[in-house]
C-alpha positions in Angstrom: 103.2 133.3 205.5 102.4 132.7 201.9 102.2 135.4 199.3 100.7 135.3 196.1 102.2 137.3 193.6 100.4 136.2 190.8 96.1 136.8 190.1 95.5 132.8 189.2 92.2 134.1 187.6 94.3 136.1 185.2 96.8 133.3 184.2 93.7 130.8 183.9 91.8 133.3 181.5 95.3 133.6 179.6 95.4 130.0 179.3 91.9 129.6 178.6 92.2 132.0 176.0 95.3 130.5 173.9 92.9 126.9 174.2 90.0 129.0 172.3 92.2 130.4 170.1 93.7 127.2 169.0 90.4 125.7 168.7 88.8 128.0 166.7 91.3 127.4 164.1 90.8 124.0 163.2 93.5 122.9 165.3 94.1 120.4 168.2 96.1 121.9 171.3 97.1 119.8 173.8 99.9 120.7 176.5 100.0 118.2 179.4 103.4 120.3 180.8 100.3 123.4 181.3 98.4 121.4 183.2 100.4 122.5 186.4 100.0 125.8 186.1 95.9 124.9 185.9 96.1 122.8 189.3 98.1 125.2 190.4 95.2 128.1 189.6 93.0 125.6 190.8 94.5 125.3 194.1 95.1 128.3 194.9 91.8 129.5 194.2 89.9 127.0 196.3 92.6 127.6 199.3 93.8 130.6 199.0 97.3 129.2 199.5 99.8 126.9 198.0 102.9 125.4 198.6 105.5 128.2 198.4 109.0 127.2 198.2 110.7 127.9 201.3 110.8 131.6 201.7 108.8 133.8 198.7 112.0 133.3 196.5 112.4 135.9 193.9 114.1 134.8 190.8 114.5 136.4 187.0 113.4 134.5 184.0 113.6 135.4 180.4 112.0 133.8 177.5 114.5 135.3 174.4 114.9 138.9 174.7 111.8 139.3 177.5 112.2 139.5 181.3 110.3 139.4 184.1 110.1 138.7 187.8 108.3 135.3 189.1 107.9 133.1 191.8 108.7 129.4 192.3 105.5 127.5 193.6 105.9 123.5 194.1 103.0 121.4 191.9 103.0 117.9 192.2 106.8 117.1 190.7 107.5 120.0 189.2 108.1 123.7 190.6 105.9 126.4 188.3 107.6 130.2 188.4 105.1 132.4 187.8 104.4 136.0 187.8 100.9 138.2 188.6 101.2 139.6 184.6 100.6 135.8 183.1 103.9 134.8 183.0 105.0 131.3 184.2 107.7 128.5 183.2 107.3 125.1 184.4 110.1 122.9 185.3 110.8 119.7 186.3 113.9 119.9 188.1 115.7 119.0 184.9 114.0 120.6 181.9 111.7 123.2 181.6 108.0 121.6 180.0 106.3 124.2 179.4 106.1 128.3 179.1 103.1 130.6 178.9 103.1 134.5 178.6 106.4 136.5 177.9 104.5 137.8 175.0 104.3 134.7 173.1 102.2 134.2 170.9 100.4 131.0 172.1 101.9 128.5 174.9 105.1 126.1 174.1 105.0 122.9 175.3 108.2 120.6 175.8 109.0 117.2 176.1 111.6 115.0 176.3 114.5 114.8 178.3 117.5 112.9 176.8 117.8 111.8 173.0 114.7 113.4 171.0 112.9 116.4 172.9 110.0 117.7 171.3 108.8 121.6 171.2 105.3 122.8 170.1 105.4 126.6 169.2 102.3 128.3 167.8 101.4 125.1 166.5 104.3 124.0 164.9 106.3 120.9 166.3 110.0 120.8 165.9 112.5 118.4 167.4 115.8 118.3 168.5 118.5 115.2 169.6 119.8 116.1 173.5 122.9 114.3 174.6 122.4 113.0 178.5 123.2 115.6 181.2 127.0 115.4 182.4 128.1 117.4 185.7 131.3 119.5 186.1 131.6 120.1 189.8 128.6 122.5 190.3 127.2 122.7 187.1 125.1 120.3 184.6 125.0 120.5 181.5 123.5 119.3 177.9 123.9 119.6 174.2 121.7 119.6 172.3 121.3 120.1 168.7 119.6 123.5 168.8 121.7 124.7 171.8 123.1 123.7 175.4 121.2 123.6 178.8 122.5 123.9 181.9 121.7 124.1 185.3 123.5 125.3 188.3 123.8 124.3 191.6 125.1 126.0 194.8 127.6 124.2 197.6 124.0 123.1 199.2 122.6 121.8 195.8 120.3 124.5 195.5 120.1 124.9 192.2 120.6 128.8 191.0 120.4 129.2 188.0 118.4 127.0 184.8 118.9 127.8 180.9 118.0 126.0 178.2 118.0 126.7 174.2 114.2 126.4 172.9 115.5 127.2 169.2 116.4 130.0 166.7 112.8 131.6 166.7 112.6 132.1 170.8 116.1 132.0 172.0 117.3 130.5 175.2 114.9 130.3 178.4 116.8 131.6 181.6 115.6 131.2 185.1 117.5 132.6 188.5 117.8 133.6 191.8 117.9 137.1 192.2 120.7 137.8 194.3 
């Protein structure tokens, strides 16, 4: 059985909303690494059901100092952990592209992978030089200039836990299971 622990019309009008807000202020916004969450929203509303992974994991994520509780749902290539309260993180299965909610302000958008990774916050575009990811048994990891990522896997190669530094303003981003 699936459950949906999120109301995809209230992330949608979330989104929707941060688009008219960026619009009405002269500016362009543009977040391709969003656009899961809005076939996600999409899909679930036409089907009533998506592609849960596995079990209905729980897992904790914070953006800086703010928790919350999501789900992971699968999306094309990339797994999107969202919440019912508009919260959601998506993630590629190395680097997290984009986040929405956590009471930001507006949406960041990330990419980049190795060498220059880009971030758009509130509008702003900052970038930072990532070294490629190494692995130490069960964990990978990256430096970066504005902090390290890492990402840990269990003995299956499940991976557990997911953190990465977005920069000085936001703070790290921290996804994991809830044991």
């Amino acid at each position: 059985m699936i459950q949906i622990l999120f109301s995809p019309l209230g992330l949608l009008r979330l989104l929707g909303s941060c688009a008219i807000a960026a619009s009405t202020v002269g500016c362009t916004w543009s977040a391709p690494q969003v656009e899961p969450i809005l076939r996600l929203i999409g899909d679930i509303s036409a089907s009533g059901s998506t592609d849960m992974v596995e079990e209905p994991a729980v897992w904790l994520a914070s953006v800086g100092n703010r928790g919350a509780v999501v789900t992971p749902y699968s999306v094309d290539e990339s797994f999107v952990f969202a919440n019912e309260d508009g919260d959601a993180i998506v993630f590629d299965g190395w680097t997290v592209r984009g986040i929405t909610g956590f009471g930001l302000v507006s949406p960041i958008s990330i990419a980049g992978k190795s060498g220059v990774r880009r971030f758009v916050v509130a509008g702003e575009q900052s970038t930072t030089m990532c070294r490629p990811w190494t692995r130490t048994g069960l964990m990978f990891s990256q430096s970066c200039e504005n902090g390290e990522g890492q990402i840990m896997v269990n003995e299956q190669g499940d991976i557990e836990k997911i953190t990465m530094a977005i920069g000085s303003t936001i703070g790290n981003v921290t996804l994991r299971v809830a044991k």
